[in-house]
C-alpha positions in Angstrom: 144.4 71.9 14.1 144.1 68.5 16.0 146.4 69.8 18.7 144.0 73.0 19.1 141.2 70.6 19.4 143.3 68.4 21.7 143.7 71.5 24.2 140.4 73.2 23.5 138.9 69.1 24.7 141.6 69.1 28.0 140.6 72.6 29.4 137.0 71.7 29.1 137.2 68.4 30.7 138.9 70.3 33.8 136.0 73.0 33.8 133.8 70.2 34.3 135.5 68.4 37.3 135.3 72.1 38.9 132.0 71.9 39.8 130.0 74.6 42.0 129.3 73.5 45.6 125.9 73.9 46.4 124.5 74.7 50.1 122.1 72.4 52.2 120.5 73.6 55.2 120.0 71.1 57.9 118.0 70.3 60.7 119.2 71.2 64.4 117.7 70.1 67.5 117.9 69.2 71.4 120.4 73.0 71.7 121.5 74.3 75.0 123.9 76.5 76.3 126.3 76.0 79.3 129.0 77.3 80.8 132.0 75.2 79.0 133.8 72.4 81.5 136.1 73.7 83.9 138.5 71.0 83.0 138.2 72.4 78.9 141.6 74.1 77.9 139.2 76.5 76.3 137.4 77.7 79.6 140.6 79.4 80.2 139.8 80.2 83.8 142.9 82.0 83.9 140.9 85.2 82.5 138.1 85.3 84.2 138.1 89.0 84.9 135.8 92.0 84.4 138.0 92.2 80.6 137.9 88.8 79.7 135.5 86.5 78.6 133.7 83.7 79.8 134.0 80.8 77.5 129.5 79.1 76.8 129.4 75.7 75.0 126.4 75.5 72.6 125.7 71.9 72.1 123.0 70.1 70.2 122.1 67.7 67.1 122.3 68.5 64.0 120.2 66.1 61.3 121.5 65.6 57.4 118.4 63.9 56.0 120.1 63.2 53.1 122.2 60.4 51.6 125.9 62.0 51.3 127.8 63.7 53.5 127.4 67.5 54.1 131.0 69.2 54.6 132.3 72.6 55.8 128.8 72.8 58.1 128.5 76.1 59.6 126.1 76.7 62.4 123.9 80.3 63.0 122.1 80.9 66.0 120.7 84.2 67.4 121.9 84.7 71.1 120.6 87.2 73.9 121.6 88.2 76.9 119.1 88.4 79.8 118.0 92.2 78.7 117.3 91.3 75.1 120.8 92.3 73.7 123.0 90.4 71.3 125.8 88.5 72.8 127.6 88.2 69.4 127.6 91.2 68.5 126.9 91.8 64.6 127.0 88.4 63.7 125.0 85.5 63.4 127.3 82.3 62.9 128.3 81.3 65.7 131.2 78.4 64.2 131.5 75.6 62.1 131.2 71.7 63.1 132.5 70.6 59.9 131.3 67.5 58.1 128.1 65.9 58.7 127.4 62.8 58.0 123.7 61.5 57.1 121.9 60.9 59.9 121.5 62.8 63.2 125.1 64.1 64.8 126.0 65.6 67.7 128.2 69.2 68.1 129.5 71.2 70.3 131.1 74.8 69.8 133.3 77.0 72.1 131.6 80.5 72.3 133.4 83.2 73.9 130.8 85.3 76.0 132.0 89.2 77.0 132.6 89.1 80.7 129.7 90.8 82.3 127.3 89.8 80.1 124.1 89.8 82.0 122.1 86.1 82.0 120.9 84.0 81.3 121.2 83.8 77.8 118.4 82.8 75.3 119.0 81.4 71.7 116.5 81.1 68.4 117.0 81.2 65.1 119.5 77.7 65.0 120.0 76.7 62.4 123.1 74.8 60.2 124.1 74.9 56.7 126.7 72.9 55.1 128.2 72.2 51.3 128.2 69.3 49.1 132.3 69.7 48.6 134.7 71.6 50.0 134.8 75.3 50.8 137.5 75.6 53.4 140.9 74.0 53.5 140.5 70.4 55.2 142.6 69.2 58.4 144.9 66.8 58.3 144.4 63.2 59.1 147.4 63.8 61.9 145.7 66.9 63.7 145.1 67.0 67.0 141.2 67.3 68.1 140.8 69.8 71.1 139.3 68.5 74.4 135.0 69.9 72.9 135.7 68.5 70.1 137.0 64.7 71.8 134.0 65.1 74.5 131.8 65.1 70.8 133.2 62.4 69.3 133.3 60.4 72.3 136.8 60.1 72.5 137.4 61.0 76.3 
């Protein structure tokens, strides 16, 4: 009996470090969206052509008014084109800017826009949700950040 108790005790105890991760919606503000930097691996300006895509960045801050970090952030944003059309099309999120600390922070992400796309382009609806752990595997500590991502950090 004690050992049934002794395993019944251990397999709760490791339910409760599984806790659920709960969503926090955060505030985003100052957004635009440009045409990425010709000098970004990302602009790729080796496929601008009628079947490529032109690469936007959307840029802005992003505000976690509260005390811990908020992880595995995902940003939303509804985009149109300059006849009222979707630019993504049948989707809202438009990337993920990962951990947020508290405070305001600033992001960047890499959109890739189908080539004759009509503009200018027009955005609403932004808005960024993150976790309070973990939902996504987590980057190593020896990864490489792409040039966006360095610009962001201020790392250039």
């Amino acid at each position: 009996m004690p050992l049934a108790l002794a395993v019944l005790l251990a397999g709760g105890s490791l339910l409760a470090v599984a806790a659920p991760a709960w969503a926090a919606n955060l505030v985003v503000s100052e957004v635009s969206l440009e045409p990425c930097p010709a000098e970004d691996v990302g602009s790729q300006p080796q496929l601008r052509r009628p079947s490529g895509a032109s690469c936007y960045a959307l840029r802005g801050v992003v505000t976690n008014p509260g005390k811990k970090p908020v992880v595995d952030t995902d940003v939303f944003a509804q985009i149109l084109d300059a006849s009222g059309e979707p630019v993504l099309q049948n989707r809202s999120r438009v990337g993920s800017i990962g951990d947020v600390p508290p405070g305001p922070s600033a992001f960047a992400l890499r959109l890739a826009v189908p080539a004759g796309t009509p503009g200018p382009f027009t955005f609403s609806n932004v808005k960024a949700r993150g976790f309070n752990a973990p939902v996504r595997t987590r980057a190593g500590v020896d990864d490489d950040l792409l040039p966006l991502e360095q610009d962001v950090a201020g790392l250039d």
